[in-house]
C-alpha positions in Angstrom: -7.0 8.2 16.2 -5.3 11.1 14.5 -2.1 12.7 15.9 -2.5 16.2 17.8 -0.9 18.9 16.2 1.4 19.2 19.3 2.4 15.2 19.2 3.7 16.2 15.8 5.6 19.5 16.3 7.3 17.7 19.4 8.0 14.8 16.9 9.6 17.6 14.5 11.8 19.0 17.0 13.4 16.3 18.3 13.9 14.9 15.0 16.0 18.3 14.0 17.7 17.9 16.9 18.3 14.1 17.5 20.2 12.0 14.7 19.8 8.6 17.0 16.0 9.7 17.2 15.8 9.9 13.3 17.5 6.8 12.5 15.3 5.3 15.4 12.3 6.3 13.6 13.6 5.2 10.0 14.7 2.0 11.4 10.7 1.4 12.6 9.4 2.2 9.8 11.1 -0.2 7.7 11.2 -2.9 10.5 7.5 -2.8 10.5 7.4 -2.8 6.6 9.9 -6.2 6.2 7.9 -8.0 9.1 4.6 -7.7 7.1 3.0 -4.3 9.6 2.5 -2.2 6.3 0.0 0.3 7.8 2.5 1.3 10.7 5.3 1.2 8.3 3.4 3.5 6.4 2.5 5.8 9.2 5.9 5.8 11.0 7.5 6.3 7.5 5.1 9.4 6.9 5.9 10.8 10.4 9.9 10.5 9.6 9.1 12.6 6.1 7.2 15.3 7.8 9.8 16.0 10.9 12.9 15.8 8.4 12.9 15.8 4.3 9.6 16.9 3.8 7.5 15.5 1.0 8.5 18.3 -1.6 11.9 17.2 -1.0 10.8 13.9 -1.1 9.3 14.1 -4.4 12.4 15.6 -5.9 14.5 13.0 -4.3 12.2 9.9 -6.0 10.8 11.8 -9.0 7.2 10.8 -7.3 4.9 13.8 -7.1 4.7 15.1 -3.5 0.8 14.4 -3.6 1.0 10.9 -4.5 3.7 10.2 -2.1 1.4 11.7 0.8 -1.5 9.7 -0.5 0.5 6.3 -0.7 2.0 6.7 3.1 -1.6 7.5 4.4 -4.0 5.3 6.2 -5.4 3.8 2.8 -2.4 4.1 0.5 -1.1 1.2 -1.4 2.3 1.7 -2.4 3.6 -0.7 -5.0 6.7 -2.7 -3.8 9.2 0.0 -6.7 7.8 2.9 -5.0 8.4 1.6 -1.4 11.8 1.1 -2.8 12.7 4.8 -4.2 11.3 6.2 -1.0 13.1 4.1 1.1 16.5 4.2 -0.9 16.2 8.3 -0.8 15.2 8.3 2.9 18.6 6.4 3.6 20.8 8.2 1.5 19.4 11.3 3.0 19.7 10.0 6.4 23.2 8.6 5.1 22.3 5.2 6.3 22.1 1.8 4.9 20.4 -1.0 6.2 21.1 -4.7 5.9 18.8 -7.7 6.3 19.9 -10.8 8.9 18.4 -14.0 9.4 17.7 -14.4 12.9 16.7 -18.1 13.8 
């Protein structure tokens, strides 16, 4: 079920308005990556670029064109592990972040 244009714009403003709320969302999207739930990865990640960076930032951030980075983070992109990789890496520098992996038992 696609998002309503008011889900989004509410997304978008508290994301310009909430560091904890960005971060919150970052940390999802990669959570959900790492523990093997690509497609909300991917949708999560795609909601973060659109309420902050932007995916013409984006591109110039990762030297990915703008297009291909929207069509990888939609519902039937296939980003290759690199490319996962420069997004996420410019997403956290942005955010000025870092995250870490733990073994939990």
């Amino acid at each position: 079920m696609p998002l309503t244009h008011d889900f989004k714009e509410t997304i978008r403003a508290r994301a310009q308005h909430d560091a904890k709320f960005r971060r919150a969302l970052l940390t999802e999207a990669v959570g959900c990556i790492i523990n093997g739930d690509l497609e909300t990865g991917k949708a999560v990640l795609r909601d973060y670029v659109n309420a902050t960076v932007g995916f013409q930032d984006l591109e110039r951030l990762t030297r990915i064109p703008a297009k291909s980075l929207m069509r990888m983070l939609g519902p039937k992109g296939s980003p290759s592990a690199a490319n996962l990789s420069r997004i996420i890496s410019a997403l956290q520098k942005t955010e000025g972040v870092t995250f870490e992996l733990a073994l939990k038992r």
